[in-house]
C-alpha positions in Angstrom: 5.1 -14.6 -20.1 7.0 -13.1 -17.0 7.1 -14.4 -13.9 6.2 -11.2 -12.0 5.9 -10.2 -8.1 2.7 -7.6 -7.7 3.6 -4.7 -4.6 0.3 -3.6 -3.6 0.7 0.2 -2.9 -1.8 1.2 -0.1 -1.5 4.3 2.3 2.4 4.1 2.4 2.4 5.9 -1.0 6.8 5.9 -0.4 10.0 3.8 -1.7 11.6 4.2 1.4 11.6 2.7 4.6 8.7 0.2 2.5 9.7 -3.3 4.0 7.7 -5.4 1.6 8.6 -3.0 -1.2 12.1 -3.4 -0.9 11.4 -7.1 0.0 9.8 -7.4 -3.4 12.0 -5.9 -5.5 14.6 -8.1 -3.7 13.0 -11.4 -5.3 12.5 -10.4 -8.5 10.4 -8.4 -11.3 7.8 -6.3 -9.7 4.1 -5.1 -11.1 3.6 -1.9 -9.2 -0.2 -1.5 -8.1 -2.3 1.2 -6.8 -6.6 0.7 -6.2 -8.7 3.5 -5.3 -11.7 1.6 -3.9 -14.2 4.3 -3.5 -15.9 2.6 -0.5 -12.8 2.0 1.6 -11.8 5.7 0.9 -15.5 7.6 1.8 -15.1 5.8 5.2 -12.5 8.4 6.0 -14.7 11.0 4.1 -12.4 12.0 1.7 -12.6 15.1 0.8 -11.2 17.5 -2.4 -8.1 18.4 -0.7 -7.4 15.1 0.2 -7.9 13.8 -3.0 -5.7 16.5 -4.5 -3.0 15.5 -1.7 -3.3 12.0 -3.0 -3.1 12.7 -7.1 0.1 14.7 -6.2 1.3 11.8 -4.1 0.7 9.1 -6.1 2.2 11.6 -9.0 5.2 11.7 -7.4 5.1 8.4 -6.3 4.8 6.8 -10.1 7.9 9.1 -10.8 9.6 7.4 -8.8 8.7 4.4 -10.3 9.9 5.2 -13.7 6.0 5.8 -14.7 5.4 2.4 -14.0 2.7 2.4 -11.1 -0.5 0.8 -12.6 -3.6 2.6 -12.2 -7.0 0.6 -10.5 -10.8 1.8 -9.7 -12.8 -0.1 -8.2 -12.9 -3.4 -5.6 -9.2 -5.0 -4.8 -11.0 -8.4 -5.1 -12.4 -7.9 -8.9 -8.8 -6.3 -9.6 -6.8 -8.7 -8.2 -9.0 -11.4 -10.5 -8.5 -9.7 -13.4 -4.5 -9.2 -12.6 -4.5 -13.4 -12.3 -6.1 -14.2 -15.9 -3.5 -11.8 -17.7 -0.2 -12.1 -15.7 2.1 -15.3 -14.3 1.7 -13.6 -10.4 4.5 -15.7 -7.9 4.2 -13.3 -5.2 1.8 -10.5 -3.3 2.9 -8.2 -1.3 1.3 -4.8 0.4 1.3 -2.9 3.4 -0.8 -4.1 5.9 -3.9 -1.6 6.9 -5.5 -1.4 10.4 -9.2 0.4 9.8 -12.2 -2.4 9.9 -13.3 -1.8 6.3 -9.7 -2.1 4.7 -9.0 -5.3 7.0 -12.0 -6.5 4.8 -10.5 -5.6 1.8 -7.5 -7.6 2.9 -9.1 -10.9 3.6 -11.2 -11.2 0.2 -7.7 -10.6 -1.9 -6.1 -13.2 0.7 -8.6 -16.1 0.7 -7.9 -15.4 -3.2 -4.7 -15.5 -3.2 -5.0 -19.0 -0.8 -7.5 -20.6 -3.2 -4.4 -19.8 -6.4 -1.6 -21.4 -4.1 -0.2 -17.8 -4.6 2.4 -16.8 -1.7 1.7 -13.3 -0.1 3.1 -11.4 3.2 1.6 -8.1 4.3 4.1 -5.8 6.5 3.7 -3.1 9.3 5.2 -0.1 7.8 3.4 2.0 9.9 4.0 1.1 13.8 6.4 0.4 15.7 4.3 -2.5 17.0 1.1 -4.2 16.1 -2.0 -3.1 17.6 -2.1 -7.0 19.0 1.1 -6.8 20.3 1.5 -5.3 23.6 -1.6 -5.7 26.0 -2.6 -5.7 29.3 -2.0 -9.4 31.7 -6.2 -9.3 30.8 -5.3 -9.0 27.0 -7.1 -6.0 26.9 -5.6 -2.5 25.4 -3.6 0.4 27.3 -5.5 3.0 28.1 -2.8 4.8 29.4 0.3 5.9 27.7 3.4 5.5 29.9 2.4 1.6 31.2 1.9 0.7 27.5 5.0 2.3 26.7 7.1 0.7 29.6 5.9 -3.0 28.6 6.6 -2.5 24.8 10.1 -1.4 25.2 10.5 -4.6 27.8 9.0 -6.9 25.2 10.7 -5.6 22.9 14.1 -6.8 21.7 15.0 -5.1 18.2 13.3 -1.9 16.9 14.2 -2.1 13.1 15.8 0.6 12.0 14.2 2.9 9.2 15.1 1.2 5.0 16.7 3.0 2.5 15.0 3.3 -0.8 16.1 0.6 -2.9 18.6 1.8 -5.5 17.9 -0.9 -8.2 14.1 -2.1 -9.5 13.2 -4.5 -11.9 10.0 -3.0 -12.6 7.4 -4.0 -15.2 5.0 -1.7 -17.2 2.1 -3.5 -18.7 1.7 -1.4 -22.3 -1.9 -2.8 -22.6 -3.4 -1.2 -19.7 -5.0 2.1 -20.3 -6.0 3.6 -17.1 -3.6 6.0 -16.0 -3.8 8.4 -13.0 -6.0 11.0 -14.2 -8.3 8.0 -14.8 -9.1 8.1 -10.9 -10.9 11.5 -11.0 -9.2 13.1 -8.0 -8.3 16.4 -9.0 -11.5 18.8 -8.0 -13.8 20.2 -10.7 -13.5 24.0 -9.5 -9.9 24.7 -10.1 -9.1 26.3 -6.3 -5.9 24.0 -6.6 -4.3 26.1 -10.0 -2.0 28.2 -7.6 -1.0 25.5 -5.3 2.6 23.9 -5.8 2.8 20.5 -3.9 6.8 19.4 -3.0 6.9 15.9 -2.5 10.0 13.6 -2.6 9.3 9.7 -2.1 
């Protein structure tokens, strides 16, 4: 059995600039993952269009993977369970999420992952600083822009500078799994899409 490192695809649906993706693939054999958990996803009342953006994107995206981006529906906790009984996991890694209900998500697969003695890392691939980051001398938020702008770039040493797509992946397929991306059901039932040509490049 291989010793593999899962990358927990989230809403950065990209190679590049993907810290823990290119951290990942770094360390070893990776196990590409994407879950549509319906009940994170109606909290941003996803409509058709939106779920036709997302089919394309994630298209694209497993294309870029060498059509090896594992298809999931359903909760990230039962997933992630199932993932541990069938494959030697040494690593998690995702982009970290912000919204209330997907921070949920987050700390079931973590306490998880804990309980296993399996190492994980989220990553900010999405700001430029954490929401927690710069505050007020009350800890409390800006309300304003230009303060809250002045006291991150005085606190703020290094700005990292946007990754490269990684040029060589050691990626693994697993041939037993089924589901595939039509699995998800996010292509509408009335064909208005038919004439539209997305143009996406990860």
């Amino acid at each position: 059995m291989k010793s593999l490192i899962i990358f927990w695809f989230r809403n950065d649906l990209r190679l590049s600039d993907n810290p823990g993706f290119s951290r990942a693939v770094a360390e070893g054999m990776v196990m590409p993952i994407f879950i549509l958990e319906e009940e994170i996803k109606s909290s941003f009342n996803m409509g058709s269009a939106s779920r036709w953006w997302l089919h394309h994107s994630l298209k694209s995206l497993d294309q870029s993977l060498q059509h090896k981006l594992h298809f999931y529906r359903g909760k990230s906790l039962e997933v992630f369970k199932k993932l541990l009984k069938r494959h030697e996991i040494k690593a998690v890694y995702w982009s970290r999420s912000y919204e209330s209900l997907a921070l949920q998500q987050e700390q079931a697969v973590e306490q998880l992952l804990q309980q296993r003695e399996i190492p994980f890392q989220s990553f900010n691939t999405s700001l430029l600083w954490e929401p927690s980051q710069i505050l007020k001398k009350d800890q409390k938020s800006y309300q304003v822009f230009t303060p809250f702008y002045r006291e991150a770039l005085a606190q703020s040493d290094f700005i990292r500078m946007p990754l490269s797509a990684p040029r060589a992946m050691k990626l693994f397929r697993d041939r037993t799994h089924q589901d595939d991306l039509n699995s998800l059901a996010l292509l509408p039932k009335i064909p208005w899409h038919d004439k539209l040509t997305p143009h996406w490049k990860i």
